[in-house]
DRENPA-3360 file (N, C-alpha, C; in nm, 2 decimals, always signed):
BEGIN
1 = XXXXXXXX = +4.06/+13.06/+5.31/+4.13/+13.12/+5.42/+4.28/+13.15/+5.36 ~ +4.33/+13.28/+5.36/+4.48/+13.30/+5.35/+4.54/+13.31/+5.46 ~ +4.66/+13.22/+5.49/+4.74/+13.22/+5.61/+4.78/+13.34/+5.61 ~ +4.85/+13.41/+5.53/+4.94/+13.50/+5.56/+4.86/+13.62/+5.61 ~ +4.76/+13.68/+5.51/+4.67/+13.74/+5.57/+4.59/+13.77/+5.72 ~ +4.55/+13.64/+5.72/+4.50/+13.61/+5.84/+4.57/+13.64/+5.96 ~ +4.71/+13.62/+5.99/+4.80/+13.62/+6.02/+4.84/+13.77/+6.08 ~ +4.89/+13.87/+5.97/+4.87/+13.97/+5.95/+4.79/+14.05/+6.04;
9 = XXXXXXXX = +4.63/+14.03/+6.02/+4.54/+14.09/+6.09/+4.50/+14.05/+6.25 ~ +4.57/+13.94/+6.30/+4.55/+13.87/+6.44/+4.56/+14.02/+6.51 ~ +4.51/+14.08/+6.59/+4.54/+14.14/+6.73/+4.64/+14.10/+6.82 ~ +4.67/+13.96/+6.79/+4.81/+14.00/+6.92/+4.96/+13.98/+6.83 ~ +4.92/+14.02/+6.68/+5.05/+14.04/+6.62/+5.05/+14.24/+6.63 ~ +4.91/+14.29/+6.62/+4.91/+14.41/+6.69/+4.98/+14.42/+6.81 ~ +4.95/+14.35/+6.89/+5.02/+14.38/+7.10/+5.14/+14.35/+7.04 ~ +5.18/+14.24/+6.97/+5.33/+14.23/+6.97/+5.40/+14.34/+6.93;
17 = XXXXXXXX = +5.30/+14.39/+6.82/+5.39/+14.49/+6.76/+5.40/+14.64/+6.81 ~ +5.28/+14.62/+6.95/+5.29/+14.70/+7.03/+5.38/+14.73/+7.14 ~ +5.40/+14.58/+7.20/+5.50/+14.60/+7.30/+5.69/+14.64/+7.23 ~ +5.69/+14.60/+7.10/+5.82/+14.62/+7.05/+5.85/+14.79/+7.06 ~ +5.70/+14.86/+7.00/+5.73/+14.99/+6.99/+5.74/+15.04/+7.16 ~ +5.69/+15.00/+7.25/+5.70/+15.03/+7.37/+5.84/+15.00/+7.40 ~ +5.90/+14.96/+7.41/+6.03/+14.89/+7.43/+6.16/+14.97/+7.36 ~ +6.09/+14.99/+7.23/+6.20/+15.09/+7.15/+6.16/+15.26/+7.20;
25 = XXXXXXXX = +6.06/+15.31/+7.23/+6.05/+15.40/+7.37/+6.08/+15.42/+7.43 ~ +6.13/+15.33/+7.55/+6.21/+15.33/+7.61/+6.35/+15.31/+7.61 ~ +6.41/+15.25/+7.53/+6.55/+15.28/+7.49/+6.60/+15.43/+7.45 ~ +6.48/+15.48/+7.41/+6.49/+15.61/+7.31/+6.50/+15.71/+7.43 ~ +6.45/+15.69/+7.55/+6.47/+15.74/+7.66/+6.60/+15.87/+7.65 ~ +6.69/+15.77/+7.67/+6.85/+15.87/+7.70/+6.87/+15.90/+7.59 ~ +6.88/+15.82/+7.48/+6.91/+15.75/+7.45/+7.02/+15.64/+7.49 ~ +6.97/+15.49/+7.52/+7.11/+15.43/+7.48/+7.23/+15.44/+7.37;
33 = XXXXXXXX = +7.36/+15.40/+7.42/+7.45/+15.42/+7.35/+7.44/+15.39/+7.17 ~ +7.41/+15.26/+7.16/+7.35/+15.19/+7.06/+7.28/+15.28/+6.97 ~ +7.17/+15.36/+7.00/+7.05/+15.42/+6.93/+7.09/+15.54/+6.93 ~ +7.21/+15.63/+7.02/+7.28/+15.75/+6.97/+7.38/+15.74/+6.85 ~ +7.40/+15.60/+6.85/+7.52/+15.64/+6.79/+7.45/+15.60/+6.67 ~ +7.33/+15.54/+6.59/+7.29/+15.51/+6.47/+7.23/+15.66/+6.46 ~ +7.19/+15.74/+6.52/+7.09/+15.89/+6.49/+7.27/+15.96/+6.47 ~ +7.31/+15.93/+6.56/+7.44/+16.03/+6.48/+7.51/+15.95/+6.35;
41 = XXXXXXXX = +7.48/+15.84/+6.31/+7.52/+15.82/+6.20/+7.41/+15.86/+6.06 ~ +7.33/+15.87/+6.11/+7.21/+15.92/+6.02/+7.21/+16.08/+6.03 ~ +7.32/+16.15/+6.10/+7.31/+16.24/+6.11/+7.17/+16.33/+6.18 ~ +7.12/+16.30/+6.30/+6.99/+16.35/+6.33/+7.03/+16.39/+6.49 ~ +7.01/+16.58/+6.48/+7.00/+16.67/+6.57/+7.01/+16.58/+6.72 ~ +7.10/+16.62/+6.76/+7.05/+16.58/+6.90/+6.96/+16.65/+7.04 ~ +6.95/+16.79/+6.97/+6.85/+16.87/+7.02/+6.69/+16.80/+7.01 ~ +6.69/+16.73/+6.89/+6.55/+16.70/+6.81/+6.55/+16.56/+6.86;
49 = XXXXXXXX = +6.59/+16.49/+6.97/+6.63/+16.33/+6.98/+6.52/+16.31/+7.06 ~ +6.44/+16.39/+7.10/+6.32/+16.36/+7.23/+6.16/+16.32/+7.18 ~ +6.16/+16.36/+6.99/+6.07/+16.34/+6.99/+6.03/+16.15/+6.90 ~ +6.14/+16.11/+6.96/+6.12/+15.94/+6.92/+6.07/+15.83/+7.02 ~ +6.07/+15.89/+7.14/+6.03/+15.81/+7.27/+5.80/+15.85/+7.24 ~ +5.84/+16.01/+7.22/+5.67/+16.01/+7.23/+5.62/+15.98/+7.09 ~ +5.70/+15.95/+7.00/+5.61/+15.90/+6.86/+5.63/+15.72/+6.86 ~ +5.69/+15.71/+6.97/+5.71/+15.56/+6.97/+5.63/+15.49/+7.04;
57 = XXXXXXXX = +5.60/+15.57/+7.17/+5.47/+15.55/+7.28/+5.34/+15.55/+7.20 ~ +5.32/+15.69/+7.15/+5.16/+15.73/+7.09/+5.15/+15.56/+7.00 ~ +5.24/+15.51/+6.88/+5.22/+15.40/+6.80/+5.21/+15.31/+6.88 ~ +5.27/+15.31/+6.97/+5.21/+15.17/+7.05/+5.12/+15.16/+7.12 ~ +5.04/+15.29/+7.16/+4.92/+15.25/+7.20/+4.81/+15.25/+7.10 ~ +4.88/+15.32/+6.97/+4.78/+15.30/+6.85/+4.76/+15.17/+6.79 ~ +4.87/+15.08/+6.84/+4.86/+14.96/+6.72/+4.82/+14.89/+6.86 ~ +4.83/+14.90/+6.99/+4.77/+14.81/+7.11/+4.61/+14.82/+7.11;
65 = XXXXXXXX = +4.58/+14.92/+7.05/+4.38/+14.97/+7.02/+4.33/+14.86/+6.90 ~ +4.43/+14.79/+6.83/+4.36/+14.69/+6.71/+4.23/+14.66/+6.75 ~ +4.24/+14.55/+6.90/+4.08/+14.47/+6.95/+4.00/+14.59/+6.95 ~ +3.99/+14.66/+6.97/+3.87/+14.80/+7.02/+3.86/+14.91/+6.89 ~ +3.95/+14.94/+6.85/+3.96/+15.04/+6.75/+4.06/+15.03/+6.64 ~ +3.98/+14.91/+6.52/+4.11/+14.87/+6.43/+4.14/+14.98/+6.31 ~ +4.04/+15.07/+6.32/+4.08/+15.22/+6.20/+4.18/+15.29/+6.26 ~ +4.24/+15.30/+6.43/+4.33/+15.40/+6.46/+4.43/+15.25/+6.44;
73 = XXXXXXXX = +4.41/+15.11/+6.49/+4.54/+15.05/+6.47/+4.59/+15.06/+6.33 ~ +4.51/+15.06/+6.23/+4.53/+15.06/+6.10/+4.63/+15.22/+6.05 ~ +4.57/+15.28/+6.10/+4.62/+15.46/+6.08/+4.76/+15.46/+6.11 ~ +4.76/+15.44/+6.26/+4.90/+15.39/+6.27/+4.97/+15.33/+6.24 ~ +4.93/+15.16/+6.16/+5.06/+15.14/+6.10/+5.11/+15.21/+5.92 ~ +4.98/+15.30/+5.89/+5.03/+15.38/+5.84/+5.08/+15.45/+5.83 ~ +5.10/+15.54/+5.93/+5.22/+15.67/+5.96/+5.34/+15.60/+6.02 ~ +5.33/+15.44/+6.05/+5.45/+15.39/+6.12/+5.53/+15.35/+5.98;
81 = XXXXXXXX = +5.46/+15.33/+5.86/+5.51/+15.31/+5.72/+5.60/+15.42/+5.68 ~ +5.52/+15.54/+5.72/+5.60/+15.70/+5.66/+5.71/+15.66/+5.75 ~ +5.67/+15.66/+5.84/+5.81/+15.69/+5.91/+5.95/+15.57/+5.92 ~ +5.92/+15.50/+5.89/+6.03/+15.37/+5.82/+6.07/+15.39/+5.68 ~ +5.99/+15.44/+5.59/+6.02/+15.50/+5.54/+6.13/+15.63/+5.47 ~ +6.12/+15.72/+5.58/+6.20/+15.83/+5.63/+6.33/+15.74/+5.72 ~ +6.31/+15.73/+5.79/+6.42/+15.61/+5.86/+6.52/+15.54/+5.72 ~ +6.49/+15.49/+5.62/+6.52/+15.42/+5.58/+6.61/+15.51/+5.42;
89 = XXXXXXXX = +6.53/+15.61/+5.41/+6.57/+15.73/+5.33/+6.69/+15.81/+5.40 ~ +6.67/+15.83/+5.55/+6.81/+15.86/+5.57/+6.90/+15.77/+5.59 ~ +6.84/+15.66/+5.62/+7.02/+15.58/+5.60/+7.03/+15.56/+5.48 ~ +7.00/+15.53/+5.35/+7.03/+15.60/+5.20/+7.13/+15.72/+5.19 ~ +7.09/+15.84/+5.23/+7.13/+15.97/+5.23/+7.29/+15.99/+5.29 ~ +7.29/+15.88/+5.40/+7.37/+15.89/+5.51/+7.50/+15.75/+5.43 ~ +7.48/+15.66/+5.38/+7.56/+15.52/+5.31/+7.55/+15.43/+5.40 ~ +7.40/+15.47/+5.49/+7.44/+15.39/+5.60/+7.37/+15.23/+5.63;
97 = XXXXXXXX = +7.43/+15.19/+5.55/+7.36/+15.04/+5.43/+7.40/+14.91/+5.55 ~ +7.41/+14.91/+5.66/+7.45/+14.80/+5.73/+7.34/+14.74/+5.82 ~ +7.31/+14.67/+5.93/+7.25/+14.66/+6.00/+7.10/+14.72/+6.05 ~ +7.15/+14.85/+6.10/+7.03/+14.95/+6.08/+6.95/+14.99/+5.97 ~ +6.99/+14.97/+5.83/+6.95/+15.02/+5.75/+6.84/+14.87/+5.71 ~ +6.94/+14.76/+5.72/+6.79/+14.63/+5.70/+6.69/+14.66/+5.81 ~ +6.72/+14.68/+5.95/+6.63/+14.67/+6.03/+6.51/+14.76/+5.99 ~ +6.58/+14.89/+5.93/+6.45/+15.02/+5.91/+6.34/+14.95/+5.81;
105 = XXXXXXXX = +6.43/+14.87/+5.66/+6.37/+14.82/+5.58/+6.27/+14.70/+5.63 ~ +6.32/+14.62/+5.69/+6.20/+14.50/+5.76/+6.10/+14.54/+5.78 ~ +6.12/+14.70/+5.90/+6.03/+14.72/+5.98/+5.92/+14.79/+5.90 ~ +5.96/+14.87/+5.83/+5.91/+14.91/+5.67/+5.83/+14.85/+5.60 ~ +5.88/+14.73/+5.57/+5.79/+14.60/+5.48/+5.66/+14.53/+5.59 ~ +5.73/+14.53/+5.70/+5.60/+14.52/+5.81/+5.53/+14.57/+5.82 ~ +5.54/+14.71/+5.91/+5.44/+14.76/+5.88/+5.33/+14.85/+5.73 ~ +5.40/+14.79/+5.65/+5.36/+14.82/+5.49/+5.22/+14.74/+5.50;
113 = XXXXXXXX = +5.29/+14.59/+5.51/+5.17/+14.50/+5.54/+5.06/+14.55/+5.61 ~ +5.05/+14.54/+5.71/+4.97/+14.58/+5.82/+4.91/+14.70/+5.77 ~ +4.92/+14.81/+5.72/+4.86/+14.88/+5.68/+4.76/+14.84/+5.58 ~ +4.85/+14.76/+5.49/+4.77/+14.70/+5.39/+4.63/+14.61/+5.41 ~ +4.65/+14.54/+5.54/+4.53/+14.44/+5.56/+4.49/+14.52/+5.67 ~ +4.52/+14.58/+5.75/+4.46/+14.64/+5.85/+4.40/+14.50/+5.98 ~ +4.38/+14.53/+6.11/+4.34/+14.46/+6.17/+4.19/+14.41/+6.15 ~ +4.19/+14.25/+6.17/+4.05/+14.20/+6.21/+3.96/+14.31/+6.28;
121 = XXXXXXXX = +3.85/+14.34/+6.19/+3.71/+14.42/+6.30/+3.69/+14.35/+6.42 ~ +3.66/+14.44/+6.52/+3.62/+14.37/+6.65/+3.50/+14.30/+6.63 ~ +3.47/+14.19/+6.67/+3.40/+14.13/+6.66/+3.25/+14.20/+6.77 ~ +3.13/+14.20/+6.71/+3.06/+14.24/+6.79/+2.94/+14.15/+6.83 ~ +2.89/+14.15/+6.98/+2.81/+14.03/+7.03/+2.66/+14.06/+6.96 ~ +2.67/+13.97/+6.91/+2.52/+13.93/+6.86/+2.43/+13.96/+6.95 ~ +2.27/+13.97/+6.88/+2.15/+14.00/+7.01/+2.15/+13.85/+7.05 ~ +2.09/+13.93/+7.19/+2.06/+13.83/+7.30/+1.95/+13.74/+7.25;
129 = XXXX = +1.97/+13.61/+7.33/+1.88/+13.51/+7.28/+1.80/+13.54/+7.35 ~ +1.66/+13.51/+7.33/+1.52/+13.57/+7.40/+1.51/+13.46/+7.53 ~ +1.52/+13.50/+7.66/+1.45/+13.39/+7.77/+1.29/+13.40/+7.79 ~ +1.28/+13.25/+7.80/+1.19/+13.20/+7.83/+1.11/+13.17/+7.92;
% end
């Protein structure tokens, strides 16, 4: 048994990591003050600011599908990889090496993982025992 692993692949480290992106969704909303002011320090369109609420929704229902459908939870935390990634390349681009810039990286190295192990298979019920 590998803890870490194991760990990794639980489904409700999925929900968790689903409700976070649900949550960062909704901030992304207005944006709050907070999250405007890191995209204008990354320099990012404020015309173009609408499309982080629905790429933050879709991944959270992708990584909330782990129990049922762990190939889309897995998918997603691969494109959640590109896009931490990109996050993490513009604050590079930008010098913008402070707080946001670890957070992008964490979240990065996280979902790196997760990609890597992908969620536990749903477990499927065995045949029925024969009655007698």
């Amino acid at each position: 048994m590998n803890v870490p692993t194991d760990l990794l692949r639980d489904p409700l480290v999925y929900r968790l990591a689903a409700a976070g992106q649900s949550a960062d969704a909704i901030i992304c909303l207005g944006p709050i003050p907070y999250v405007a002011r890191c995209l204008d320090d990354v320099g990012y369109p404020a015309d173009q600011r609408w499309v982080f609420p629905v790429v933050k929704a879709a991944s959270a229902a992708g990584l909330a599908a782990a129990p049922r459908f762990p190939m889309l939870a897995r998918f997603t935390a691969v494109m959640l990889t590109v896009y931490f990634c990109l996050a993490v390349g513009a604050h590079v681009r930008a010098r913008d090496l402070r707080l946001n810039f670890a957070a992008a990286s964490s979240l990065l190295l996280f979902y790196a993982a997760l990609a890597a192990t992908g969620p536990r298979p749903a477990e499927r019920p065995g045949p029925r025992a024969e009655r007698r």
